[in-house]
NUGU-646871 format. One record per residue (C-alpha): residue number from 1; residue in one letter; chain; z, y, x. Coordinates in steps of 0.05 Angstrom, whole numbers, plus 32768, in hexadecimal, padded with zeros to 4 digits. Example, Ala and Ser with C-alpha at 12.3 -4.5 7.8 and 13.67 -1.06 7.14 Angstrom:
pos->1; code->A; unit->A; zz->809C; yy->7FA6; xx->80F6
pos->2; code->S; unit->A; zz->808F; yy->7FEB; xx->8111
REM end
This chain:
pos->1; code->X; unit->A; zz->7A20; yy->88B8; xx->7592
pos->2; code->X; unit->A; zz->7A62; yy->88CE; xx->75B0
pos->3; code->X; unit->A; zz->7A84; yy->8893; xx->7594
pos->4; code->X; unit->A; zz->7A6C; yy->8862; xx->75D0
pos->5; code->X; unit->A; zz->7AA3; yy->8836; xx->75FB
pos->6; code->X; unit->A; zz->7A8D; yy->882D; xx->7639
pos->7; code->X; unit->A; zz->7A8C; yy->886B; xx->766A
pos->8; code->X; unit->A; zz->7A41; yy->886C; xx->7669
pos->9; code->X; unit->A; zz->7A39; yy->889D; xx->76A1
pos->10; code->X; unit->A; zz->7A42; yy->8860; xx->76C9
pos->11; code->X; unit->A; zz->7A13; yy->8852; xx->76FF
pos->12; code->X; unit->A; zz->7A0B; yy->8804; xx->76EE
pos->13; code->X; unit->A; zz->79F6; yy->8825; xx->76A4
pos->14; code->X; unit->A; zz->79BC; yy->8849; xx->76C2
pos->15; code->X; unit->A; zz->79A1; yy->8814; xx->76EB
pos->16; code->X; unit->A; zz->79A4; yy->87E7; xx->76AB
pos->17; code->X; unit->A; zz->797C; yy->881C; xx->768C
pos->18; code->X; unit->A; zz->794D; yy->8824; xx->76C0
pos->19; code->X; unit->A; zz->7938; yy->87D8; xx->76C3
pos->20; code->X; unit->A; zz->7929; yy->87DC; xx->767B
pos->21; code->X; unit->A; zz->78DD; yy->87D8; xx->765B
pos->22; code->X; unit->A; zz->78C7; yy->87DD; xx->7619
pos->23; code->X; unit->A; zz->789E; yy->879A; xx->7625
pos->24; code->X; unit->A; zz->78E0; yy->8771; xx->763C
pos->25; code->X; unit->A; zz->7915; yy->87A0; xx->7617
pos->26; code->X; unit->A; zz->78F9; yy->87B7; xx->75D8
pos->27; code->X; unit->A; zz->78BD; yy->878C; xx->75C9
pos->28; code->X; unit->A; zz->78BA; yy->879C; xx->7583
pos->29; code->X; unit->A; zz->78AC; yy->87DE; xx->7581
pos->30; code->X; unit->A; zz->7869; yy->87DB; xx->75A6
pos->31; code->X; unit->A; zz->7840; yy->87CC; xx->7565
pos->32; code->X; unit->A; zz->7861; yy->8813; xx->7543
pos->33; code->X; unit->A; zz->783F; yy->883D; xx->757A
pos->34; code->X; unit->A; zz->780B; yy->8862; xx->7570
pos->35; code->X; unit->A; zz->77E5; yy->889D; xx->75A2
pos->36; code->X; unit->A; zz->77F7; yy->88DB; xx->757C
pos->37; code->X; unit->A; zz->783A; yy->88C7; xx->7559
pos->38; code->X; unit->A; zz->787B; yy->88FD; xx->755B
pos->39; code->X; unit->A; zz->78B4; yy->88D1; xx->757A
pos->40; code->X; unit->A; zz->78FA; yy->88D0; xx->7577
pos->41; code->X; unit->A; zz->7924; yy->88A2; xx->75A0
pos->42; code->X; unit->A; zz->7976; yy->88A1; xx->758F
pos->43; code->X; unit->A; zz->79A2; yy->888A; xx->75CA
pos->44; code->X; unit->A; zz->7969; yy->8892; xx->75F6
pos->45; code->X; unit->A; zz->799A; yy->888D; xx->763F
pos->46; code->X; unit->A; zz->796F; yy->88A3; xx->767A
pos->47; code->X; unit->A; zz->7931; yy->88A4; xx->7655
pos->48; code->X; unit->A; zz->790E; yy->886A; xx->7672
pos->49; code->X; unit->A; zz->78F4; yy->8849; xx->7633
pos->50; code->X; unit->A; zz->78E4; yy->8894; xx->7614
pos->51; code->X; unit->A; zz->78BA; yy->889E; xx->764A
pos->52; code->X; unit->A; zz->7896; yy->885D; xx->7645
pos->53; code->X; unit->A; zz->788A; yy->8873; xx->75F9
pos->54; code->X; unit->A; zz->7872; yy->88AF; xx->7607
pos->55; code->X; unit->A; zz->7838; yy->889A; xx->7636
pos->56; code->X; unit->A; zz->7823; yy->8869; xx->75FB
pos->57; code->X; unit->A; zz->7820; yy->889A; xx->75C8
pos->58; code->X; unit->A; zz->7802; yy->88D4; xx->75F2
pos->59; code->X; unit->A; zz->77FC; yy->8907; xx->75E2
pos->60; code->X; unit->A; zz->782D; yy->8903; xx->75A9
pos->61; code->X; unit->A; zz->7870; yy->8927; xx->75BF
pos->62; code->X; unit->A; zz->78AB; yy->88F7; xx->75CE
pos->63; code->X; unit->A; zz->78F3; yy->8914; xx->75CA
pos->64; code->X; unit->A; zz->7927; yy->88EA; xx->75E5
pos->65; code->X; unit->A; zz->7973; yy->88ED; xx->75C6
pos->66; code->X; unit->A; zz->79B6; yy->88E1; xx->75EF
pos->67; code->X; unit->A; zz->79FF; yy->88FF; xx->75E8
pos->68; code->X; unit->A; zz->7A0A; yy->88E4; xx->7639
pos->69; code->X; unit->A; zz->79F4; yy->8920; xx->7661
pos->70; code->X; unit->A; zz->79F8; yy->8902; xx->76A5
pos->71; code->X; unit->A; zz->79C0; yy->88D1; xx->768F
pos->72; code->X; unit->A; zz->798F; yy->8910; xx->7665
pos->73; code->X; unit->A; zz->799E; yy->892E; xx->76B5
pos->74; code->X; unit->A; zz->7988; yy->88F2; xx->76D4
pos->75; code->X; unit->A; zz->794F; yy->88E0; xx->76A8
pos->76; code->X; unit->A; zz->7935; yy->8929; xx->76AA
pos->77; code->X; unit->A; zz->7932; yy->8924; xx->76F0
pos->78; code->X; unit->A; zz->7909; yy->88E3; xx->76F3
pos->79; code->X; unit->A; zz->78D5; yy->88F4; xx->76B7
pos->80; code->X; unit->A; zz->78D4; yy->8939; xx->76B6
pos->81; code->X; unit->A; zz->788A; yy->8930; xx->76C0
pos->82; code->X; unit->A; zz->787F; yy->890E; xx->7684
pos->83; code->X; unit->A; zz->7860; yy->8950; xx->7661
pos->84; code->X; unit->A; zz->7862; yy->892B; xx->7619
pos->85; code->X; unit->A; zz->78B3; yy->8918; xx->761E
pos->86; code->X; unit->A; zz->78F6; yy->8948; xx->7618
pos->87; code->X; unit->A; zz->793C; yy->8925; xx->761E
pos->88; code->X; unit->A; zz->796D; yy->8948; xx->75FC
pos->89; code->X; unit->A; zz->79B7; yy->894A; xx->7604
pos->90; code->X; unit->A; zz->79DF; yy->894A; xx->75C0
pos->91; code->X; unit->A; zz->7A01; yy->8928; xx->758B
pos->92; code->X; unit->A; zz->79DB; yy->8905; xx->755A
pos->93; code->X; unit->A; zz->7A06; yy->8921; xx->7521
pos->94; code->X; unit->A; zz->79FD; yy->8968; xx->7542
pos->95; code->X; unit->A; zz->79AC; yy->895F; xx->7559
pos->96; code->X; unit->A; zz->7980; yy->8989; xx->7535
pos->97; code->X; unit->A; zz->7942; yy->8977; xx->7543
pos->98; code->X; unit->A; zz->7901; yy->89A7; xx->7544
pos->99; code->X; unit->A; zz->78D3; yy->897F; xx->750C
pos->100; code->X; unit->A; zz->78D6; yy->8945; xx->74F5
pos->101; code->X; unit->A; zz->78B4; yy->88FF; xx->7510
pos->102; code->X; unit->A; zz->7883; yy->88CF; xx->7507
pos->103; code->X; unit->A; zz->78BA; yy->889A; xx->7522
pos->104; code->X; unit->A; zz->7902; yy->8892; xx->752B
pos->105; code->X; unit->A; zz->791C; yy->885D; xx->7565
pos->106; code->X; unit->A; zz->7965; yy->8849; xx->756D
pos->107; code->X; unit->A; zz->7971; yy->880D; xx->75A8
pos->108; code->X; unit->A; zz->79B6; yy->87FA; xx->75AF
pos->109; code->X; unit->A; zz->79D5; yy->883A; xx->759E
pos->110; code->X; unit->A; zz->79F1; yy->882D; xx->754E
pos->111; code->X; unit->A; zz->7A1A; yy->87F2; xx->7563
pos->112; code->X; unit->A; zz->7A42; yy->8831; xx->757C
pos->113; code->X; unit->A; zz->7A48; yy->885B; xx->753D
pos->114; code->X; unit->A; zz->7A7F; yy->8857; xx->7512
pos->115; code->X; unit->A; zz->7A57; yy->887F; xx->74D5
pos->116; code->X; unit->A; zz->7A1B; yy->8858; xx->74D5
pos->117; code->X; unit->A; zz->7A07; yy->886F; xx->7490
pos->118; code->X; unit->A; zz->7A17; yy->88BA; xx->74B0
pos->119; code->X; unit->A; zz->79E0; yy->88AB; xx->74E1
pos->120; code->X; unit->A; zz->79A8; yy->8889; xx->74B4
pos->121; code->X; unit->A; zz->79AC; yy->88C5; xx->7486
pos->122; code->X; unit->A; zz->79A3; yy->88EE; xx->74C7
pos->123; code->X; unit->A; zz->795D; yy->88C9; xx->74D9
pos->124; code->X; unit->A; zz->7944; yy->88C9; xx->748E
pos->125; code->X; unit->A; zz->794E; yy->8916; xx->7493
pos->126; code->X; unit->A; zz->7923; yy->8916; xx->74D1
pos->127; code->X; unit->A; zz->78EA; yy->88DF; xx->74BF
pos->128; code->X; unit->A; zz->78AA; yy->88F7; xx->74A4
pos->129; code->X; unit->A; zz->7892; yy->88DF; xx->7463
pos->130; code->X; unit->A; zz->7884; yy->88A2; xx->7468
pos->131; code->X; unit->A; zz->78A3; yy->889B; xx->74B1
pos->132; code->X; unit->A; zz->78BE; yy->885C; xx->74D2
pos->133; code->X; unit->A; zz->7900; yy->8850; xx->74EE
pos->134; code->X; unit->A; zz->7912; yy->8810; xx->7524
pos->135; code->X; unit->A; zz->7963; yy->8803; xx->7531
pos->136; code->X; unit->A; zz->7963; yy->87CF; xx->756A
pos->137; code->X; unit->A; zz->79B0; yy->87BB; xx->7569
pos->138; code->X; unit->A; zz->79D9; yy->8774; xx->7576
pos->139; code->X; unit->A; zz->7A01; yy->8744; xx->7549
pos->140; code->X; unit->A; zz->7A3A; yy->8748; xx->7582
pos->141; code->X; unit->A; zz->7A5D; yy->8715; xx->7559
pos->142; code->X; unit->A; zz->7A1B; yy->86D8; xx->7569
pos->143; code->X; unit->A; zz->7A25; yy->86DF; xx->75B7
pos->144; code->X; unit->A; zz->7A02; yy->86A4; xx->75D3
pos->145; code->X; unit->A; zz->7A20; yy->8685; xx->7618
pos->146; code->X; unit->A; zz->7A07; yy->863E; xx->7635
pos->147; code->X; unit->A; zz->7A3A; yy->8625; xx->764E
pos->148; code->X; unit->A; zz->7A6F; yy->864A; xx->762C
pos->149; code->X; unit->A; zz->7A94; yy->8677; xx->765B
pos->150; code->X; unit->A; zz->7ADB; yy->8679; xx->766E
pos->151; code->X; unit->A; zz->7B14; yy->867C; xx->7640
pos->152; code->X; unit->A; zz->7B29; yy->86BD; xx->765C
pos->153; code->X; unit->A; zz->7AE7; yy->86D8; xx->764C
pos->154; code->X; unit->A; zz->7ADD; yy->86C2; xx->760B
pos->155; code->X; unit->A; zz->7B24; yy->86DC; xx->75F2
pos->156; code->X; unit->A; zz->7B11; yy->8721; xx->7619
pos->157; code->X; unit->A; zz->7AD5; yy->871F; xx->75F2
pos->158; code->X; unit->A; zz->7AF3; yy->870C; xx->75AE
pos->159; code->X; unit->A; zz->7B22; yy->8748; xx->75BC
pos->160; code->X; unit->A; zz->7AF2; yy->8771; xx->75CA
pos->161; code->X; unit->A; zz->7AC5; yy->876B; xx->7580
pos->162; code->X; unit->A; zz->7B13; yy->8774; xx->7566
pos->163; code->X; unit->A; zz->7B1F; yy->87B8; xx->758C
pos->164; code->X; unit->A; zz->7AD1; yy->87CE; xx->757F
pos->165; code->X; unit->A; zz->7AE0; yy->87B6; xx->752C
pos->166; code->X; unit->A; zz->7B20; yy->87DF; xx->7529
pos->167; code->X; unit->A; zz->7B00; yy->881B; xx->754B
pos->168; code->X; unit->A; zz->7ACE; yy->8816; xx->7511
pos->169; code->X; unit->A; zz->7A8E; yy->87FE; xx->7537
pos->170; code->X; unit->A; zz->7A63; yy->87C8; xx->750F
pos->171; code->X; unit->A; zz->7A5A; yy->877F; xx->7540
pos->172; code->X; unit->A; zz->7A33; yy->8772; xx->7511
pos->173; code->X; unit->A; zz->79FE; yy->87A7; xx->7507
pos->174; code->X; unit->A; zz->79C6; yy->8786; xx->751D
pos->175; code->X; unit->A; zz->79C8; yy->874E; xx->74D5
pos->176; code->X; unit->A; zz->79EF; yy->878E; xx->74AD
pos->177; code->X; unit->A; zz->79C2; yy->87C9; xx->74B1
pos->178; code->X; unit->A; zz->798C; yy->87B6; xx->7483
pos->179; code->X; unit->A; zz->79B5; yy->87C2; xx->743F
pos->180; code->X; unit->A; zz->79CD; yy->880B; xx->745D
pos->181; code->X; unit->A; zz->7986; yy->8820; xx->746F
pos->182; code->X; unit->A; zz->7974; yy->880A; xx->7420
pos->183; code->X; unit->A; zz->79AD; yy->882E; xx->7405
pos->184; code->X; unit->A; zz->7999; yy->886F; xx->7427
pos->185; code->X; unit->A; zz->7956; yy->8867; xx->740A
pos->186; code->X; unit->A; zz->7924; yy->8845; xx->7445
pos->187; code->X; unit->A; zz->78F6; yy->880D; xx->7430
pos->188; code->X; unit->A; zz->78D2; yy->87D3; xx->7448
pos->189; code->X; unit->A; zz->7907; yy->87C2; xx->7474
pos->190; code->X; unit->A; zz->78FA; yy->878F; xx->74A5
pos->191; code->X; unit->A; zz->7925; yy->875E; xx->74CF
pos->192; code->X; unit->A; zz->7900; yy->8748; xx->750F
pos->193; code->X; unit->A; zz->7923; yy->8715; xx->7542
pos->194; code->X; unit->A; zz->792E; yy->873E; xx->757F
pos->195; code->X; unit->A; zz->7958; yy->870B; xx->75A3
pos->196; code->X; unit->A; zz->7962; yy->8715; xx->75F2
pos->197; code->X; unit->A; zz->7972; yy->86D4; xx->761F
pos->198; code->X; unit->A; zz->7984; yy->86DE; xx->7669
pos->199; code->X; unit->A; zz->7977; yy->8697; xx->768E
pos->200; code->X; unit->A; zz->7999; yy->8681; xx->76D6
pos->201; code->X; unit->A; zz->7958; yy->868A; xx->7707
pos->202; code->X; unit->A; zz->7936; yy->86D0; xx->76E5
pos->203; code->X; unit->A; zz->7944; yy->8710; xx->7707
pos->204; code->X; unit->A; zz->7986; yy->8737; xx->76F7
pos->205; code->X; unit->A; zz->79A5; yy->86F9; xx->76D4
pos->206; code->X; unit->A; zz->79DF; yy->86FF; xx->76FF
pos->207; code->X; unit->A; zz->79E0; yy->874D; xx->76EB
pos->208; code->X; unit->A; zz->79CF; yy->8743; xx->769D
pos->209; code->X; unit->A; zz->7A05; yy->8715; xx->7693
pos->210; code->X; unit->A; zz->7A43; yy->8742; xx->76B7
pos->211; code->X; unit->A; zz->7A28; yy->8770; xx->767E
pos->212; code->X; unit->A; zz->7A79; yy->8758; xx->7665
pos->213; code->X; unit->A; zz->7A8F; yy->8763; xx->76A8
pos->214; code->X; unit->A; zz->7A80; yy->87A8; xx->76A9
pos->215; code->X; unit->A; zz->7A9E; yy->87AD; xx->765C
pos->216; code->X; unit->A; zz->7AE0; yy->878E; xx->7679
pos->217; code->X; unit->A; zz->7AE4; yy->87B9; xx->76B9
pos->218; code->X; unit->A; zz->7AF7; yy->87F6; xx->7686
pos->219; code->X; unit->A; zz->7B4B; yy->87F7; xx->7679
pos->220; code->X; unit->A; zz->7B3E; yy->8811; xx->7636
pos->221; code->X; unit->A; zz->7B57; yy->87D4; xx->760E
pos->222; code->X; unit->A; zz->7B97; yy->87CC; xx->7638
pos->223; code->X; unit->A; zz->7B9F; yy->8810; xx->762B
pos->224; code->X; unit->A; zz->7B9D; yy->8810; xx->75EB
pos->225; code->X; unit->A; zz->7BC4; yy->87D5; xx->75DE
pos->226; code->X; unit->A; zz->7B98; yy->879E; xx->75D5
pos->227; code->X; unit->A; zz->7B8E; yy->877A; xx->760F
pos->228; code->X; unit->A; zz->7BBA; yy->876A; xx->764E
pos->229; code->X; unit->A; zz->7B9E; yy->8786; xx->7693
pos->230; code->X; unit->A; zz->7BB2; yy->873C; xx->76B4
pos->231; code->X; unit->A; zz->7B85; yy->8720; xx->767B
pos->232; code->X; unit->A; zz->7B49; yy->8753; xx->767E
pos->233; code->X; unit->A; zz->7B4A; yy->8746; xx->76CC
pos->234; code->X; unit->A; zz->7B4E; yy->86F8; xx->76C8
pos->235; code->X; unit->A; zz->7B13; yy->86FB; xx->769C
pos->236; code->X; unit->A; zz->7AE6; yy->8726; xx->76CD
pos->237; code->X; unit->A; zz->7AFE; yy->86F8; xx->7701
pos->238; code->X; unit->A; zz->7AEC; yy->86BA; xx->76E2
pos->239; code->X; unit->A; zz->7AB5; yy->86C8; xx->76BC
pos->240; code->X; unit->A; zz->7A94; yy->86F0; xx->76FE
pos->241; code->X; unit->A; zz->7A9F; yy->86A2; xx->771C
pos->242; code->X; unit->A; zz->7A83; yy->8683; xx->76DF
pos->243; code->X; unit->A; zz->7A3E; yy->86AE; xx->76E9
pos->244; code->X; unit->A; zz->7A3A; yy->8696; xx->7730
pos->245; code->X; unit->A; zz->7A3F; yy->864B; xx->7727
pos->246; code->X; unit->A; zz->7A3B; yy->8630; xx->76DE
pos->247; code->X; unit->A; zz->7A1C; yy->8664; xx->76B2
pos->248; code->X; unit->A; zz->79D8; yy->8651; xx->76A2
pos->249; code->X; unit->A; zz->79C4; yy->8681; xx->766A
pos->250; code->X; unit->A; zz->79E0; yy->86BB; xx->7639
pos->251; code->X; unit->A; zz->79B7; yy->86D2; xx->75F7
pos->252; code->X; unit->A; zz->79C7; yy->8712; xx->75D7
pos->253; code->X; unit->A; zz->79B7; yy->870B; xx->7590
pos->254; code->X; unit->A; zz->798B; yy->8745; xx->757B
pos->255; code->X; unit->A; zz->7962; yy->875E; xx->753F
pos->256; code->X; unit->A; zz->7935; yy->8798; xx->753B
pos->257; code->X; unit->A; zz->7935; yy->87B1; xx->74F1
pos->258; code->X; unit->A; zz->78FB; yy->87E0; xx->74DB
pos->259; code->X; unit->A; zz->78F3; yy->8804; xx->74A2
pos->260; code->X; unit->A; zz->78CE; yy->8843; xx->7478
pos->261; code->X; unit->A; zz->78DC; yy->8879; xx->745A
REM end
C-alpha cells in the first residue's frame, strides 16, 4: 500500500473518510458479517468503517490495515475505545499478521497496487479455510458525468488514467480482478454492482464531485512530464465552476467482487 498518488495525509482525505458508512459506502459487505468473525480490513484509512465492523461482529476482533500513519494516529485516537479493533501501521507486503481470518476486506485500496497478484497471494495466505475475501475497487475508465464536464477536465482526467497506466496501476480493476483471484486459486467469485451516484441537491455533492479537484491540486503530473501546470490549473478552475452551476450528477462505476477460498 505504499504505491498510492495522492498525499493521503491530507486533511480533505480524512474528512472523506470520516463521512463514510458501511450502509452508504460499502453496502455489500453487510450480508458477510457475522457476530464472532476474525476481520481484516486492507487500506483501512482512519478506521471509520473498521470500527463500524467491529461493533457488528462483536465480539469477534477487527484489525484494521493502513501504510498512512498520520491516519492509524488519527483513527487510534477516535476509536481507541473500540476494545474489539487494532489499526495497524504497515505495508501490506511487509504485514504479518497474528492468525489468520474469517474475512478479508479491501475498499478502494488495489486500484493503487501495481502487483495485484503480489497482494491476492498475500490474503489467500491469511484467509482461513474456507474464508471470504471482498475487493471494493472502480473501473476508473466508466466515469459517469451528466453533463459532461469541461474540456480541460476531461483531458486532465484522460491524462491522468495515462500517468496512473504507465505507473502500473490497473483503471480497470474493478471488471479485471475476477480472473486474478481464480488464477491464485479463490472460488465462487462474485461480481456485485457497487455503483456510487452523487446527485446536485444531496449533501456533500459539491464535495464528492471536487474528488478530481483535489487529484489535480497535486503537481505530480507536471512534474513528471505529463501534464502542463497552465492546463492542470485551467481544469480545477473550470471544472470547480462547472460543479457550481451546471453539474447535475457524477457516478463512479464500482463493483464489489467476493470470493472463497
Amino acid at each position: 500500500m505504499k504505491e498510492k498518488f495522492i498525499d493521503r495525509k491530507d486533511q480533505q482525505a480524512n474528512k472523506i473518510f470520516e463521512r463514510r458508512t458501511l450502509v452508504r459506502d460499502y453496502r455489500t459487505i453487510l450480508p458477510l458479517l457475522k457476530p464472532g468473525l476474525t476481520v481484516l480490513d486492507v487500506g483501512c484509512g482512519t478506521g471509520t468503517l473498521s470500527n463500524e465492523v467491529a461493533s457488528r461482529i462483536a465480539p469477534g476482533p477487527v484489525i484494521g490495515l493502513d501504510n498512512t500513519e498520520a491516519f492509524i494516529a488519527d483513527g487510534s485516537r477516535q476509536y481507541g475505545g473500540t476494545n474489539n479493533l487494532t489499526l495497524i501501521c504497515d505495508d501490506i507486503f511487509n504485514y504479518q499478521p497474528p492468525h489468520q481470518f474469517d474475512l478479508i476486506m479491501s475498499a478502494r485500496t488495489m486500484q493503487w497496487l501495481r502487483d495485484i497478484p503480489k497482494a491476492l497471494r498475500q490474503f489467500k495466505s491469511w484467509l482461513k479455510p474456507h474464508g471470504q475475501l471482498s475487493i471494493l475497487d472502480y473501473n476508473h475508465t466508466e466515469i459517469e458525468w451528466d453533463p459532461e464536464p469541461p474540456a480541460s477536465m476531461l483531458e486532465f482526467y484522460q491524462t491522468f488514467l495515462r500517468w496512473r497506466e504507465d505507473a502500473g496501476m490497473n483503471n480497470r480493476v474493478a471488471d479485471e480482478i475476477a480472473p486474478l483471484l481464480y488464477q491464485q486459486g479463490f472460488t465462487a467469485v462474485e461480481i456485485i454492482n457497487a455503483d456510487q451516484t452523487y446527485t446536485r441537491g444531496e449533501e456533500h455533492f459539491e464535495t464528492n464531485l471536487g474528488i478530481w479537484i483535489k487529484v489535480a491540486q497535486s503537481k505530480q503530473m507536471v512534474t513528471e512530464g505529463y501534464i502542463s501546470d497552465e492546463l492542470r490549473l485551467k481544469a480545477i478552475d473550470e471544472y470547480a465552476a462547472w460543479i457550481q452551476t451546471d453539474a447535475i450528477s457524477m457516478t463512479l462505476k464500482m463493483n464489489d467482487v467476493q470470493s472463497k477460498l
